[in-house]
C-alpha positions, -999 to 999 in steps of 0.1 A, spaced: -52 379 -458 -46 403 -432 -68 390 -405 -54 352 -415 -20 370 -403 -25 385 -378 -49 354 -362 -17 337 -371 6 353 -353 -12 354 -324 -15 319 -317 18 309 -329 33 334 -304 6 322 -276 22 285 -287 57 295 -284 52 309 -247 34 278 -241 13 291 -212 29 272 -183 65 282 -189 55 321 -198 38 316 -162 67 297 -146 92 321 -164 71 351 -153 80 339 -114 116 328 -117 127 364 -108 110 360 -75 119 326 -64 144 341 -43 119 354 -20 91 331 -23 79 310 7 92 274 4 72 244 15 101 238 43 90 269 52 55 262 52 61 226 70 83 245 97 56 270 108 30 248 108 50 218 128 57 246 156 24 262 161 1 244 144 -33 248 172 -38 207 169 -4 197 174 -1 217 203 -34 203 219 -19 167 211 12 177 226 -5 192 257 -25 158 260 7 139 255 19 158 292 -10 144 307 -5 111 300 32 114 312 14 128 351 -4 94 348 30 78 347 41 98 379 8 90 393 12 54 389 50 54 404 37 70 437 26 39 450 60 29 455 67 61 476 63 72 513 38 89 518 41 116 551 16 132 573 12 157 599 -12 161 622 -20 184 655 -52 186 677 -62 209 711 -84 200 738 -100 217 766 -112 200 796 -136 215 824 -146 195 853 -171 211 874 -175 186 905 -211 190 928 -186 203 957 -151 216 955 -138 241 930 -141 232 892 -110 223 873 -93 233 837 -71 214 814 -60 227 782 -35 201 760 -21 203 725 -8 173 706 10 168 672 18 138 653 41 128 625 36 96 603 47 79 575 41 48 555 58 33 532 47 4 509 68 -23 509 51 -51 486 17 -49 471 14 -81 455 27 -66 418 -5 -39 417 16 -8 418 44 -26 391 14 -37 371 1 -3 371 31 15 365 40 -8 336 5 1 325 13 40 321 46 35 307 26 20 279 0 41 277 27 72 274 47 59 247 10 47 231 5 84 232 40 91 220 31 75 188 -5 90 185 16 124 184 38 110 159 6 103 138 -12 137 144 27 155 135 22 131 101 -13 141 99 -7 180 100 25 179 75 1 160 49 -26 184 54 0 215 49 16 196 18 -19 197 5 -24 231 13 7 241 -4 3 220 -37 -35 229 -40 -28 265 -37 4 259 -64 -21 240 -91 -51 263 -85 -28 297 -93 -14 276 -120 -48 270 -132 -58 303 -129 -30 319 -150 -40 286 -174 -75 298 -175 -68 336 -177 -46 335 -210 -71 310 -225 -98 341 -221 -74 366 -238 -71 341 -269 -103 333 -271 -111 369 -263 -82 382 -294 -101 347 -315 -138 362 -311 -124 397 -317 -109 384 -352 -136 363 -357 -161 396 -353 -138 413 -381 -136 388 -401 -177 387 -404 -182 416 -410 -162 418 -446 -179 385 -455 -154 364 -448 -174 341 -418 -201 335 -409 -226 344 -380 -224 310 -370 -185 308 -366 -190 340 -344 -215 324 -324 -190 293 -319 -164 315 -308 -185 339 -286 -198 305 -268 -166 297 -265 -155 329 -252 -183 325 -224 -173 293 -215 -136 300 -203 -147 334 -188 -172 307 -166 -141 284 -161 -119 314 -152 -146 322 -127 -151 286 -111 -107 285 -112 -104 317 -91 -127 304 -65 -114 271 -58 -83 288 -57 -98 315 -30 -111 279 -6 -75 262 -10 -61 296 0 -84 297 30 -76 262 38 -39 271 35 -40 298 61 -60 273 88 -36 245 88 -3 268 83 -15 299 103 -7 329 75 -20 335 40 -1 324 12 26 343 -6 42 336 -32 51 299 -35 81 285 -44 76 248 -63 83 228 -41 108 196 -39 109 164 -44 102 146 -8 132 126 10 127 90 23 101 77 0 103 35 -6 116 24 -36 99 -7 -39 63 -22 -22 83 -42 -1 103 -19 11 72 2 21 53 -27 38 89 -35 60 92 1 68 54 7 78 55 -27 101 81 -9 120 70 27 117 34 32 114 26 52 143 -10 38 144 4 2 146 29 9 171 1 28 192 -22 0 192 2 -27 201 16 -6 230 -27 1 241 -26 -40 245 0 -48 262 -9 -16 285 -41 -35 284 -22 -69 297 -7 -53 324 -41 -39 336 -54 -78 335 -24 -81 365 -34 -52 382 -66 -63 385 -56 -101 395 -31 -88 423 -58 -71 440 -61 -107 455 -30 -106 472 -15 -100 506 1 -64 505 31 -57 530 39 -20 544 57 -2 573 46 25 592 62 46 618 46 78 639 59 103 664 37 124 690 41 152 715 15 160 732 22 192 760 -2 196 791 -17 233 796 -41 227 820 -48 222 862 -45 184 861 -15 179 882 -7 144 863 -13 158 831 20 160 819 40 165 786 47 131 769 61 120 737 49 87 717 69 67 690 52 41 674 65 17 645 52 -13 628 49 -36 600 13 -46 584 3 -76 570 -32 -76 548 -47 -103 528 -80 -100 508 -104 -128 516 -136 -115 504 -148 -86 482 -182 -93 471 -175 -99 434 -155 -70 429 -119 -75 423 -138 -110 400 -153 -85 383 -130 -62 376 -106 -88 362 -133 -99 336 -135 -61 326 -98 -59 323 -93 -88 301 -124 -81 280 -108 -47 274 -75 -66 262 -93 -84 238 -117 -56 223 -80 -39 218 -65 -73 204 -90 -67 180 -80 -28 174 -46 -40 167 -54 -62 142 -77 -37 128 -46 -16 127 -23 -40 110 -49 -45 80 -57 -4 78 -18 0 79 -17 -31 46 -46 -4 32 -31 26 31 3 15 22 -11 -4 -7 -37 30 -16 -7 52 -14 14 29 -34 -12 26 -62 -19 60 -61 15 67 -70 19 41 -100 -14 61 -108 -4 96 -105 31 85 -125 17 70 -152 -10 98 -157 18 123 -156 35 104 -181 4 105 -201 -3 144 -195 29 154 -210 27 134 -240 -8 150 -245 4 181 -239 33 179 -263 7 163 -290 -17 187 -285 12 214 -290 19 198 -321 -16 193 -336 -32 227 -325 6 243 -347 -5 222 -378 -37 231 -377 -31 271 -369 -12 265 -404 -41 250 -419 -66 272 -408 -44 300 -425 -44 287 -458 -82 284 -451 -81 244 -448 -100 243 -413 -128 261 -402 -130 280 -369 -146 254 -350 -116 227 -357 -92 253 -349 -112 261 -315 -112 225 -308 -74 227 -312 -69 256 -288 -92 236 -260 -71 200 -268 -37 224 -259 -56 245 -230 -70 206 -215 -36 188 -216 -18 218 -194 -49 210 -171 -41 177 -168 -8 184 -171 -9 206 -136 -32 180 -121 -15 150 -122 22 167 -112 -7 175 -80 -17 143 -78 16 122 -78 30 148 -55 4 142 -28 4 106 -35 41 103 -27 32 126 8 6 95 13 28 67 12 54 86 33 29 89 58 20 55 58 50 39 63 59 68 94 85 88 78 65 121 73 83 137 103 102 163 109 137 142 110 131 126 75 121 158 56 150 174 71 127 206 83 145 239 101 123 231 127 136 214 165 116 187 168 92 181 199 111 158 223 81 142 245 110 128 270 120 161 283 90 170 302 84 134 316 122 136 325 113 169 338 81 157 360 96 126 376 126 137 388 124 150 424 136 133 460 110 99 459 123 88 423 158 83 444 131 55 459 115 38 433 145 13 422 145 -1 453 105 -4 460 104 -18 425 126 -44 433 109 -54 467 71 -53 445 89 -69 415 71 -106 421 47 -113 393 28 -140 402 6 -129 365 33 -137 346 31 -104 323 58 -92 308 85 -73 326 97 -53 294 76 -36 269 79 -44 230 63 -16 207 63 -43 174 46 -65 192 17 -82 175 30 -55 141 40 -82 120 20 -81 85 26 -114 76 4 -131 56 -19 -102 53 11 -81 31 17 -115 9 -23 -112 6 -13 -75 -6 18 -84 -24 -1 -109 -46 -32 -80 -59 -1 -61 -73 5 -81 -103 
């Protein structure tokens, strides 16, 4: 009876520790100091090598705002040329003249038929178009390093699941061996358990590998190797109900806002194009001094101020400026169509995300009342196996039913976590403001605040005025939702919920 005992003990004790808590007990003492997914988020939001190279491409879009505004400016020149003049007559002596001249001009635009609004409109969309493709990278990178986290979290978990099934099974084949050897077994109860043994040292094997690639994926997106890791919190923000998400994603999906802002950058382009037909309007002024060096004796210094206003209307450009419309509104539709594309992707993946959730719930649900059945099953039959009413095989089919519902168990607590990063991502409130991240967040107004100041913005009020006709009848303000209403395309959705 010894070696019923002893067997016994061993797996009531391994029960009573009940793997996951001995593990999460074992780290308590070092929560303290572990590394926090803030913490993880944080880094990651401030150097992460993609959402700097967004950022980066972010400025460039705002010097294509500047770009665009020039056209209301003055532009100045300076210019200054030398001559030299020998006359060598048939008779008489030759003659010399050396003169200099230098000349200052400006022009300044002073109506352009709505082209330099229309294009300036144009980049204003096309910045904050980019202002929200940032905003969807930043989403991108904190759901990639909340994967990263969580995977490396389940994977150790699994690991330490995986290691203490191969010291049972290991102390079960060990007992097993014993056992046969004074008659009690037989051979083929050993060769279960060895067979058995060999399988979780293989699982123990694949375990600590994935958990060797999500540490390696870890250390891209975040930049270090993984510590210790703390578990990590429950997320801010998320929707309680569908609704709620589908309201909140028609106003802050970053890809819906982007592609509404691309076509009505888009429309303004289509008035660009169509105000290349009109008369443009601009003033000009220029100032020269020219100073004689030479022998001419009515070469002398002068000085020459000229000023004007010119007039110029288009009459013929063979096909060009037609064509170029036709581009311009073909373009608007082809992104008509991307913003519709956008609005039904955005219905997707809020409705995935949301599922996924109700998914990952319910299975989690599920996992711990297999886990606390399979608690209760593998104890009653320990006990039965010790008054010699099971054989080894039922009782290693126990130990694997308690060992598969701790999987599961850590799976789906991975699974409804990442689900709820999903939907938060979705609806556009994975950023840095709504997880409440030790982090400043990147303000993209500051450097295009930074690059149009200077003395010709004090200018552009007033030459926007002058150019503000808009004979295209485009829109004179910009409207991010516009064109993001789900409408019946999220009562289509609503309805494949029931």
């Amino acid at each position: 009876m010894r070696g019923f005992n002893t067997l016994g003990s061993l797996a009531g004790g391994w029960l009573a520790r009940g793997w996951l808590a001995g593990v999460l007990a074992l780290g308590s003492a070092q929560v303290a100091a572990a590394e926090t997914l803030q913490d993880a988020l944080a880094l990651a939001y401030e150097s992460n090598p993609t959402l700097q190279q967004q950022r980066a491409q972010l400025r460039v879009l705002d010097e294509t705002y500047v770009q665009a505004l020039s056209g209301y400016r003055p532009t100045l020149g300076v210019s200054a040329t030398a001559y030299y003049d020998r006359y060598a007559p048939s008779a008489g002596p030759s003659l010399t003249s050396r003169t200099a001249q230098a000349t200052l001009s400006a022009t300044q635009p002073l109506y352009t038929g709505g082209r330099v609004s229309a294009a300036v409109r144009a980049a204003e969309a096309e910045v904050l178009a980019g202002r929200e493709t940032l905003r969807s990278q930043e989403a991108t990178v904190l759901q990639q390093v909340i994967g990263a986290y969580v995977d490396v979290r389940r994977d150790t978990e699994i690991v330490e699941i995986r290691r203490a099934n191969v010291e049972v099974i290991k102390a079960q084949l060990d007992e097993t061996s014993a056992r046969f050897k004074v008659g009690q077994l037989t051979r083929t109860d050993v060769a279960t358990v060895s067979a058995q043994h060999a399988q979780a040292r293989a699982a123990l094997a694949a375990a600590l590998g994935q958990l060797k690639s999500s540490r390696a994926a870890y250390l891209a997106v975040i930049g270090r190797a993984p510590g210790t890791l703390a578990p990590e919190s429950p997320l801010p923000g998320a929707p309680r109900t569908l609704d709620e998400a589908f309201d909140t994603a028609e106003v802050r999906n970053p890809l819906l806002l982007s592609a509404s802002l691309k076509e009505q950058s888009d429309l303004a382009r289509v008035a660009q194009a169509r105000a290349a037909r009109m008369p443009t309007v601009s003033a000009s002024a220029s100032f020269s001094q020219g100073a004689a060096l030479g022998a001419y004796p009515d070469n002398n210094s002068q000085s020459t101020l000229v000023a004007g206003v010119t007039v110029s209307q288009p009459l013929f450009s063979g096909g060009l400026v037609s064509s170029q419309i036709r581009a311009a509104l073909e373009q608007d539709n082809a992104d008509r169509q991307a913003l519709e594309q956008a609005r039904r992707a955005t219905i997707q993946s809020v409705s995935v995300a949301w599922n996924q959730i109700l998914a990952a719930r319910s299975g989690l649900s599920a996992s711990l009342e297999q886990k606390d059945a399979a608690a209760l099953a593998f104890e009653g039959v320990t006990q039965e196996f010790r008054a010699g009413l099971r054989t080894v095989f039922e009782f290693v089919q126990a130990e694997q039913g308690v060992r598969d519902a701790d999987l599961s168990v850590a799976n789906a607590r991975h699974d409804a976590y990442v689900a709820d990063a999903a939907l938060l991502a979705a609806v556009g409130r994975l950023d840095v403001a709504s997880l409440g991240l030790d982090a400043r967040p990147y303000d993209p107004a500051r450097n295009l605040d930074r690059v149009h100041s200077g003395p010709g913005a004090v200018i552009d009020p007033v030459a926007a005025a002058l150019d503000g006709v808009n004979p295209n009848g485009t829109p004179r303000r910009l409207d991010p939702h516009r064109g993001t209403a789900l409408g019946p395309l999220k009562a289509a959705a609503d309805t494949t919920q029931q």
